[in-house]
PyMOL CGO cylinders between C-alpha atoms (Angstrom):
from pymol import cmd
from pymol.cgo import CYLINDER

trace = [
    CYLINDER, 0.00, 0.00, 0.00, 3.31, 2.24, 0.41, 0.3, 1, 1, 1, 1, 1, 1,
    CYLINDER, 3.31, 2.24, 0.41, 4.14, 2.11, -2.77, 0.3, 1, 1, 1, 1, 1, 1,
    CYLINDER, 4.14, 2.11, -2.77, 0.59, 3.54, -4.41, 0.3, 1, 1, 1, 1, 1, 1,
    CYLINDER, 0.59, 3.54, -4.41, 0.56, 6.19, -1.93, 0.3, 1, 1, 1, 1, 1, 1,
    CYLINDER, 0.56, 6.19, -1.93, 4.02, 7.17, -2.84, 0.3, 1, 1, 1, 1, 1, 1,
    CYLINDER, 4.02, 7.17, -2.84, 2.78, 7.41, -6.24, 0.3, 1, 1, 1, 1, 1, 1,
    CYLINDER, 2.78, 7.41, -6.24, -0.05, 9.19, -5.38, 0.3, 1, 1, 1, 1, 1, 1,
    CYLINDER, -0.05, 9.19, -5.38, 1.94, 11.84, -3.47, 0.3, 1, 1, 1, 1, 1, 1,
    CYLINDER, 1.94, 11.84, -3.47, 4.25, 12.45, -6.92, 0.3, 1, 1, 1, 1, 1, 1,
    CYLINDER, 4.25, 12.45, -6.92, 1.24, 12.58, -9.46, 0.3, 1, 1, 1, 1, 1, 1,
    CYLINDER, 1.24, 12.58, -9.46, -0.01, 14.66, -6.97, 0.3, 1, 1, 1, 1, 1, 1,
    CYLINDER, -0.01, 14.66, -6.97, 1.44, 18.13, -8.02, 0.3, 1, 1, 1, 1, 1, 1,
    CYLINDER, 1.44, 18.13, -8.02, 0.74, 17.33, -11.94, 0.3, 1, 1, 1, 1, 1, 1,
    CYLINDER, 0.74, 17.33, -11.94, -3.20, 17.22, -10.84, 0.3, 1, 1, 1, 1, 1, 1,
    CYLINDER, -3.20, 17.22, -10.84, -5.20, 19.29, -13.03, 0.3, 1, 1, 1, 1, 1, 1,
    CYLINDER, -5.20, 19.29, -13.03, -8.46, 21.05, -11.77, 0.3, 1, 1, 1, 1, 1, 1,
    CYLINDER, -8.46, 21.05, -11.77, -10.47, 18.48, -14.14, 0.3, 1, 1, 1, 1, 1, 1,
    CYLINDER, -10.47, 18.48, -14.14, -9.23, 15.69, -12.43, 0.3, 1, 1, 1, 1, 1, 1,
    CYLINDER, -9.23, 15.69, -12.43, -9.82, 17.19, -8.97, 0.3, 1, 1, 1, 1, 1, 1,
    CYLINDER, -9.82, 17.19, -8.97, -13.34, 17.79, -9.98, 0.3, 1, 1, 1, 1, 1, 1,
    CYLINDER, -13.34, 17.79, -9.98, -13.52, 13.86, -11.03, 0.3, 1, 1, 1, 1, 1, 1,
    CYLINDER, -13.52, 13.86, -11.03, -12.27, 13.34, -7.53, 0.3, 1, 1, 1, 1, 1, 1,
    CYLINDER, -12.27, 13.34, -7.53, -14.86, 15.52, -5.98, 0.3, 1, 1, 1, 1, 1, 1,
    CYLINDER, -14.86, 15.52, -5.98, -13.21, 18.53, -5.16, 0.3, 1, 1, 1, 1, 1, 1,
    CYLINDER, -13.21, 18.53, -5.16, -15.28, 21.64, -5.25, 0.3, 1, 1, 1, 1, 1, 1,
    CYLINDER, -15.28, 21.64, -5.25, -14.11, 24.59, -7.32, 0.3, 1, 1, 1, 1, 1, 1,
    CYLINDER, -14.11, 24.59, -7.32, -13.91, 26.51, -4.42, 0.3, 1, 1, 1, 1, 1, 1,
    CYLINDER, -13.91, 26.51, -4.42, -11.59, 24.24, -2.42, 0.3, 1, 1, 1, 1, 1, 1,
    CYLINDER, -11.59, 24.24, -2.42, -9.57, 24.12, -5.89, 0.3, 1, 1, 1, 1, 1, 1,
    CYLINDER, -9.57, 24.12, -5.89, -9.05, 27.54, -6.15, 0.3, 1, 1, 1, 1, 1, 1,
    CYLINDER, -9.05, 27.54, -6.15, -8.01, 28.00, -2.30, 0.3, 1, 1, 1, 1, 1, 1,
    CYLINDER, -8.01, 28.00, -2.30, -5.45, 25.20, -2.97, 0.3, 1, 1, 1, 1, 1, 1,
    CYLINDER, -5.45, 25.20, -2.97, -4.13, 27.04, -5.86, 0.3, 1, 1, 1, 1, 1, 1,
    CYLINDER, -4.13, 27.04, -5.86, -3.01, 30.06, -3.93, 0.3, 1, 1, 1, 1, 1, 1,
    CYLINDER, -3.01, 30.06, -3.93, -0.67, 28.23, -1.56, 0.3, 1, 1, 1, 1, 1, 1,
    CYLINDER, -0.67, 28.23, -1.56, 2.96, 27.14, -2.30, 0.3, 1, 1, 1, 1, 1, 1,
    CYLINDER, 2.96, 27.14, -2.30, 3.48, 24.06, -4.42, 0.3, 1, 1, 1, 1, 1, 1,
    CYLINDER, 3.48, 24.06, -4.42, 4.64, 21.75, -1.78, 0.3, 1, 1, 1, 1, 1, 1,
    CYLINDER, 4.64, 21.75, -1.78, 1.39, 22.79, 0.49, 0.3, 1, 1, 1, 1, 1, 1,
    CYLINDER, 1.39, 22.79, 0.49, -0.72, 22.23, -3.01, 0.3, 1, 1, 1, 1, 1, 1,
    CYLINDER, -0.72, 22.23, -3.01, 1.08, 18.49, -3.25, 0.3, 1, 1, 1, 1, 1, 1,
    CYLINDER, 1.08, 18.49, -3.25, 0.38, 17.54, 0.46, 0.3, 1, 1, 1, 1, 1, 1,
    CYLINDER, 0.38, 17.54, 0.46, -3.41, 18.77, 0.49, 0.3, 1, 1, 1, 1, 1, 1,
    CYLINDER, -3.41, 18.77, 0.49, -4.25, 17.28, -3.23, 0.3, 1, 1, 1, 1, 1, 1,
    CYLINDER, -4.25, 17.28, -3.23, -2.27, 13.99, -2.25, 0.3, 1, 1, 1, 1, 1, 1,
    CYLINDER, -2.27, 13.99, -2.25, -4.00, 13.69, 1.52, 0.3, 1, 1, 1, 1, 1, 1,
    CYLINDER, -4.00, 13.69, 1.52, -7.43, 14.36, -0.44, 0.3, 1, 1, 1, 1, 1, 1,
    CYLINDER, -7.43, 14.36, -0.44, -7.29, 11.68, -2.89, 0.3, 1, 1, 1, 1, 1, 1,
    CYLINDER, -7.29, 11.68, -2.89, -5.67, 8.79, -0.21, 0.3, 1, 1, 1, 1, 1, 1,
    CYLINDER, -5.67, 8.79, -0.21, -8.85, 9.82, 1.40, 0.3, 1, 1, 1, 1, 1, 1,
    CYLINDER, -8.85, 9.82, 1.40, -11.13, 9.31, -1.17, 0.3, 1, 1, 1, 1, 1, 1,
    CYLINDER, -11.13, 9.31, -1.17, -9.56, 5.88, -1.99, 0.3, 1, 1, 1, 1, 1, 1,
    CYLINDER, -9.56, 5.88, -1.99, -9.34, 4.93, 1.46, 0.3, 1, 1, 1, 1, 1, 1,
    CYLINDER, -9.34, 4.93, 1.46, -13.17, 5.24, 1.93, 0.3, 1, 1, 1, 1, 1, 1,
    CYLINDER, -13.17, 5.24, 1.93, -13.66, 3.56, -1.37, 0.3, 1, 1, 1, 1, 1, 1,
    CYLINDER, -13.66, 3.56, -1.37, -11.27, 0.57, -0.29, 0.3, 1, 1, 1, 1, 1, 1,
    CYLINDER, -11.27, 0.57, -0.29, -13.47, -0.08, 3.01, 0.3, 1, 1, 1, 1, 1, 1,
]
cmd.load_cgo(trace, "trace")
């Protein structure tokens, strides 16, 4: 399980706001994310989506 979230984590910061959207995100929590620093963008987008497949996985 390391080893996808690692992956998730570096696709992370190449995450357009279309696939955020497919992930759930609103446009107003995209556009918040998108004013911080790029390593604070990586950690929130990556953190989102382990949630999301987390919750799926259960």
């Amino acid at each position: 399980m390391r080893r996808y979230q690692t992956a998730i984590r570096r696709r992370a910061g190449e995450a357009t706001d279309d696939q955020l959207r497919a992930y759930g995100m609103s446009n107003h929590e995209i556009m918040r994310i998108r004013t911080l620093p790029r390593e604070e963008q990586v950690e929130i987008i990556a953190d989102y989506v382990l949630d999301r497949v987390f919750r799926i996985l259960r």
